[in-house]
Backbone bond lengths (Angstrom), bond angles and torsions (degrees), N, CA, C in turn:
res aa  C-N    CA-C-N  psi(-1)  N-CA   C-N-CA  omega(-1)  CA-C   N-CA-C  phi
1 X - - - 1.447 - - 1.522 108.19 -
2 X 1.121 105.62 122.44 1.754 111.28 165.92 1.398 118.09 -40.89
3 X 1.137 129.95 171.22 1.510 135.51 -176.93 1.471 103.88 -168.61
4 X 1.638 119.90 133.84 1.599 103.30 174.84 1.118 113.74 -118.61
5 X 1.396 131.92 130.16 1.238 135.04 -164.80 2.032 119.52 -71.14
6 X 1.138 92.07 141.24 1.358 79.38 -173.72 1.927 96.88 -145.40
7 X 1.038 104.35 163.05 1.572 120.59 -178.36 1.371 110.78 -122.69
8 X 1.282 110.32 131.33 1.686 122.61 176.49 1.253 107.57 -150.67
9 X 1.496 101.32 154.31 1.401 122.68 -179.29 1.557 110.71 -119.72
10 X 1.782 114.16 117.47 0.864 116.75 156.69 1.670 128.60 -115.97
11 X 1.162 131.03 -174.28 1.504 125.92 166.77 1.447 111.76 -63.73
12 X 1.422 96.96 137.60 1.697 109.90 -154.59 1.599 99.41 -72.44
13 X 1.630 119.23 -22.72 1.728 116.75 166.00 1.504 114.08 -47.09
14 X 0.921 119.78 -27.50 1.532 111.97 168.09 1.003 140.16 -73.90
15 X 1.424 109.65 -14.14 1.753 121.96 -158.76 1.789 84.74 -78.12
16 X 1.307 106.11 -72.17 1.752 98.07 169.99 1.568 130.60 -0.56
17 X 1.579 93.73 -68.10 1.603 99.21 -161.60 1.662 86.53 -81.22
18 X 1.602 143.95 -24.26 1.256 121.22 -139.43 2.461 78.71 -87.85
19 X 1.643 92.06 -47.61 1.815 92.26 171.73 1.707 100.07 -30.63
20 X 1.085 105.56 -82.47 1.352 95.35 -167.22 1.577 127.26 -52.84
21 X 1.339 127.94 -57.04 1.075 104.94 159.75 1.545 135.15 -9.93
22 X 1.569 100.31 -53.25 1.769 117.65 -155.72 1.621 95.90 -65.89
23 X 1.425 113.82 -29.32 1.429 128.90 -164.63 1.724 102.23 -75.00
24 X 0.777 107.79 -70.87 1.572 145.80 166.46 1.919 99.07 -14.70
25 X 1.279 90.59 -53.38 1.784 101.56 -157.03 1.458 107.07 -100.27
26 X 1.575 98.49 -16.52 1.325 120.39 -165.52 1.537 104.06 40.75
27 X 1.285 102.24 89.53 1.435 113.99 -177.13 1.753 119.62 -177.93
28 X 1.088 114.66 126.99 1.714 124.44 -140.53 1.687 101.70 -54.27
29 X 1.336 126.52 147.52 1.941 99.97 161.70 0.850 124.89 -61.21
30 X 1.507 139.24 -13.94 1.374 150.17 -165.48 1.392 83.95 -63.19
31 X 1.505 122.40 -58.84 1.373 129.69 -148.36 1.588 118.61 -47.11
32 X 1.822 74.72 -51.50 1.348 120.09 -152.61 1.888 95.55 -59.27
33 X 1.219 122.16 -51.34 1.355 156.30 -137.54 2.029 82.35 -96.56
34 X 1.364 101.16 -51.43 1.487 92.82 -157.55 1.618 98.06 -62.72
35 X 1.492 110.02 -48.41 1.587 127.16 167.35 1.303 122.80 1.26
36 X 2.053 105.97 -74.50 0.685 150.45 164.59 1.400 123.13 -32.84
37 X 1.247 115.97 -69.50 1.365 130.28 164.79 1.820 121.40 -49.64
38 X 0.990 91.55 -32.58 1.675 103.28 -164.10 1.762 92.64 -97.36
39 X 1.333 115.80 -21.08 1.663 100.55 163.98 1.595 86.43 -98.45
40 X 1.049 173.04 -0.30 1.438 121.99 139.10 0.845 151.10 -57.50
41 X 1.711 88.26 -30.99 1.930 113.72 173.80 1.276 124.63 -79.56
42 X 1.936 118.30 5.76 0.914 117.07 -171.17 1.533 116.30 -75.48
43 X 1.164 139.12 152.23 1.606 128.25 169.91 1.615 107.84 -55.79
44 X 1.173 121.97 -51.19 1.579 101.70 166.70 1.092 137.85 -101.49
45 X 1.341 105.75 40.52 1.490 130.12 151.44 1.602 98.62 -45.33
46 X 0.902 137.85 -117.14 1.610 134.63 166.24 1.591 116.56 15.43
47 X 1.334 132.04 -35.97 1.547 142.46 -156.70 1.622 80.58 -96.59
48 X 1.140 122.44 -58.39 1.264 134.83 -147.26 1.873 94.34 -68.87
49 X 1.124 102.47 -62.02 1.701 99.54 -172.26 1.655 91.98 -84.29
50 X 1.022 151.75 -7.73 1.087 122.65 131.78 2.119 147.08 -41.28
51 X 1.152 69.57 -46.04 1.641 98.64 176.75 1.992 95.21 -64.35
52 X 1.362 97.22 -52.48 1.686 104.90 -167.34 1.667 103.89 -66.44
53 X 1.417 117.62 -0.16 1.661 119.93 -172.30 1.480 109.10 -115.20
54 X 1.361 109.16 -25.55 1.490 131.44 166.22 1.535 101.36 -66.79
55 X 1.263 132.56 -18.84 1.684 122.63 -151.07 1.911 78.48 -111.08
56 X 0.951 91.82 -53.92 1.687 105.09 -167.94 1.918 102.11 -53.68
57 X 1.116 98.22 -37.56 1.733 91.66 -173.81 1.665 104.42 -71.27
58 X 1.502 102.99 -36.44 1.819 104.04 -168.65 1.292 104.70 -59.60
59 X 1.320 119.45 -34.98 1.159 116.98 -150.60 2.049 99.96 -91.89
60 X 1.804 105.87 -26.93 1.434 96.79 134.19 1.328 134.80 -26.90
61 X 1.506 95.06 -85.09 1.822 97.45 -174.47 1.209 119.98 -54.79
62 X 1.294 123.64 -9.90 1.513 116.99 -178.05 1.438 95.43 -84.35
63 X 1.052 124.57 -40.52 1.890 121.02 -166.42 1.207 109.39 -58.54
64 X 2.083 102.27 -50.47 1.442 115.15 -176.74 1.655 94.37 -49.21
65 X 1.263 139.90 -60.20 1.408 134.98 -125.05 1.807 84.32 -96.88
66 X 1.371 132.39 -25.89 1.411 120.01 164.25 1.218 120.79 -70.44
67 X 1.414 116.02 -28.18 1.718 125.75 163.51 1.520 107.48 -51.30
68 X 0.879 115.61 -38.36 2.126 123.19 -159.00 1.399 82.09 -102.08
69 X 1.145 141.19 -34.92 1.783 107.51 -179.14 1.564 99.66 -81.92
70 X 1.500 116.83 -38.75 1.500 74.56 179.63 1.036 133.56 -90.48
71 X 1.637 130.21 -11.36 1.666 132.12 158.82 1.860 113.16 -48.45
72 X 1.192 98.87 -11.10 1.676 109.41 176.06 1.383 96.78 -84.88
73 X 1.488 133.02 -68.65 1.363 136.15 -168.99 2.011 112.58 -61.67
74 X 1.394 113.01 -26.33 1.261 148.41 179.80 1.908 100.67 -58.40
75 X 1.968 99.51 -65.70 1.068 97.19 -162.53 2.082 112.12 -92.28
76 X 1.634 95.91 -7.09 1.645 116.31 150.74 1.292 128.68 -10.54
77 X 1.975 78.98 -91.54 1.650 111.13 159.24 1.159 131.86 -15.34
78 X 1.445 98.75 -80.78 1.563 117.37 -168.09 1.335 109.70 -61.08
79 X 1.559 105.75 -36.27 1.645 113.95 177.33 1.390 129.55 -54.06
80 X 1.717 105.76 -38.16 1.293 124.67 167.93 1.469 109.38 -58.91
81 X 1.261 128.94 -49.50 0.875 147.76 -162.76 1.419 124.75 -62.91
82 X 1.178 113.81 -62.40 1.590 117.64 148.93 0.869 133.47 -66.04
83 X 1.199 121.62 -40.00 2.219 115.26 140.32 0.845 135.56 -29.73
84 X 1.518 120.79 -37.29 1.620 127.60 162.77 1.319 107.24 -96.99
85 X 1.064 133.43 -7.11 1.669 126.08 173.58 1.609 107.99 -78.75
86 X 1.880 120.67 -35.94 1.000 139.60 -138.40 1.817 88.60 -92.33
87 X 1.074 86.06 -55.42 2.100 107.78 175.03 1.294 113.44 -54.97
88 X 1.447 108.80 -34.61 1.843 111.18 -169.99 1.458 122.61 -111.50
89 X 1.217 106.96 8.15 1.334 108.60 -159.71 1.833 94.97 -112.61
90 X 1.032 135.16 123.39 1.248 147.08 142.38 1.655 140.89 -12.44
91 X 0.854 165.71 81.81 1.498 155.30 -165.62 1.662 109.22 -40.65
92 X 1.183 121.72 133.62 1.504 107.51 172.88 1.681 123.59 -95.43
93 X 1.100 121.98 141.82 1.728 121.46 176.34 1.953 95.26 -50.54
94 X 1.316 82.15 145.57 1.427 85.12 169.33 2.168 128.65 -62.68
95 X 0.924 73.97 -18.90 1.730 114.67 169.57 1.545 110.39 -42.39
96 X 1.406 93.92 -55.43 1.703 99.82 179.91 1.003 122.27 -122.94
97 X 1.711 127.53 42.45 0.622 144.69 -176.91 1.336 140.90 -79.70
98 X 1.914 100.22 -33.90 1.421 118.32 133.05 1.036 137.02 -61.01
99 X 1.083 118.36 -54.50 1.407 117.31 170.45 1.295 127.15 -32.41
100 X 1.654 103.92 -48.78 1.497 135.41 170.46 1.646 117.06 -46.74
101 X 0.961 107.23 -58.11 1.558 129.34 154.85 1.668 120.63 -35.58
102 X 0.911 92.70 -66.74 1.972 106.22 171.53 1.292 106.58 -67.89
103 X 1.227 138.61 -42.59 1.041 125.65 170.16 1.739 121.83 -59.54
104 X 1.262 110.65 -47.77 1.160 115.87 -179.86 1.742 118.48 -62.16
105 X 1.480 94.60 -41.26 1.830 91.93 166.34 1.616 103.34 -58.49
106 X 1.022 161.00 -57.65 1.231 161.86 -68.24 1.791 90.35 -168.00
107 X 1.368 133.36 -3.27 1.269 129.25 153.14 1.773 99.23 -114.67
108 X 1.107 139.57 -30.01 1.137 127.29 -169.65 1.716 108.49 -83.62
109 X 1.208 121.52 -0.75 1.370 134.72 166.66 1.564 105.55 -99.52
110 X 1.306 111.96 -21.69 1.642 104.36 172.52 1.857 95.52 -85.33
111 X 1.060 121.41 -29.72 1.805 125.48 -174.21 1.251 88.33 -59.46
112 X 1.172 119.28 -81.57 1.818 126.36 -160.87 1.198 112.43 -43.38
113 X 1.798 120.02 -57.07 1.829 120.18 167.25 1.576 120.58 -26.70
114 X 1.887 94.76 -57.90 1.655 105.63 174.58 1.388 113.65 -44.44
115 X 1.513 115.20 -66.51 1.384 126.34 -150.15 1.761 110.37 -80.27
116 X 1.659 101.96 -16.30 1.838 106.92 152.50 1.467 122.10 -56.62
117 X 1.711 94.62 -45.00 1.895 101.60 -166.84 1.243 101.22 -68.49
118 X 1.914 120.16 -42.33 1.343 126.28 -161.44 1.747 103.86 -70.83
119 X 1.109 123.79 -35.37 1.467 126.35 178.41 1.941 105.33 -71.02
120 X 1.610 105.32 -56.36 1.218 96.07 -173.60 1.953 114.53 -47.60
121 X 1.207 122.99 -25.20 1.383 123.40 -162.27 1.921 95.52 -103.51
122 X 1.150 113.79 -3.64 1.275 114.97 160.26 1.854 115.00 83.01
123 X 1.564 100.11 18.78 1.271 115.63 164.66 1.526 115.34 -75.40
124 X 1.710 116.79 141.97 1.216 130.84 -150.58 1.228 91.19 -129.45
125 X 1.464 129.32 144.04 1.760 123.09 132.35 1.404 122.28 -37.35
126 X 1.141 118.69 -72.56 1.455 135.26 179.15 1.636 101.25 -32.49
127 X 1.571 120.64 -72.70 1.416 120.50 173.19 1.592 119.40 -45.16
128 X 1.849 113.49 -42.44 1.276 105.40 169.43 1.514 114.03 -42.92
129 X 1.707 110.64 -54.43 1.264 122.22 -151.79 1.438 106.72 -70.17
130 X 1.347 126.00 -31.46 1.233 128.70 147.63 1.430 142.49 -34.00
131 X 1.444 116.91 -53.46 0.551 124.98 -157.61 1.991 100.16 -99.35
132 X 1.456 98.93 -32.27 1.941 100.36 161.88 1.738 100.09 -53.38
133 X 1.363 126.82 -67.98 1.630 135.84 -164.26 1.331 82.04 -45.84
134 X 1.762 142.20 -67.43 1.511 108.23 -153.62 1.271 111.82 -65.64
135 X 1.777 122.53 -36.84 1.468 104.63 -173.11 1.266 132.81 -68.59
136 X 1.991 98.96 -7.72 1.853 101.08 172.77 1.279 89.18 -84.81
137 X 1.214 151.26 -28.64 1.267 136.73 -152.18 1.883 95.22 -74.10
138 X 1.135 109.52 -38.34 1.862 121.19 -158.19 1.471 99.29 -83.75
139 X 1.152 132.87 -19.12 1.497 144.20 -135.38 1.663 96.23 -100.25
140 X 1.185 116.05 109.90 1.863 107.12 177.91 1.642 115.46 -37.50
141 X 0.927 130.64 -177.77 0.887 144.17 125.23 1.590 132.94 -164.41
């Protein structure tokens, strides 16, 4: 089969990866290069990186839509939380009011320590909450 020679200039960062490749695939650059060309020039060249932008967005929306359940379960929580803190919690005498104070600095520096260690090791609510729902789910009753 004929072949017509042709000369091009690209950025010399490539010559690297295209060597290696050629090594890699064990397969000439000519090949490699002609390959190349002939999927850009293909007519569904276009379908194809279309298709490849369609895959890339889903896999967006799926993250986005795992992001929003758990800032949903996230903002749940907290909701519960101060609802029953707000309901259960007592007024204090003015009396202990310092005290009250010092104490509270002195647990909200124990919160933050926790919630460093609990993030650094890559523990989640959501995974907690998961992982409580299977053992009620497994649990006789």
């Amino acid at each position: 089969m004929r072949k017509d020679r042709l000369n091009v200039y690209f950025d010399p960062a490539l010559s690297p990866e295209l060597d290696a490749l050629a090594a890699r695939r064990r397969v000439s650059k000519s090949a490699i290069v002609e390959a190349a060309l002939a999927s850009y020039l293909s007519p569904d060249a276009a379908e194809q990186h279309e298709a490849a932008i369609v895959r890339r967005l889903d896999r967006l929306t799926r993250a986005i839509e795992r992001l929003e359940r758990d800032v949903s379960i996230g903002n749940e929580a907290l909701a519960l939380f101060v609802k029953f803190w707000l309901t259960t919690t007592p007024p204090l005498p003015d009396t202990m009011r310092d005290a009250a104070h010092a104490k509270g600095r002195e647990r909200y520096e124990g919160f933050v320590e926790t919630l460093g260690r609990r993030l650094s090791k890559g523990n989640t609510l959501s995974k907690e909450v998961s992982e409580d729902i299977g053992r009620i789910d497994r649990s006789p009753r």
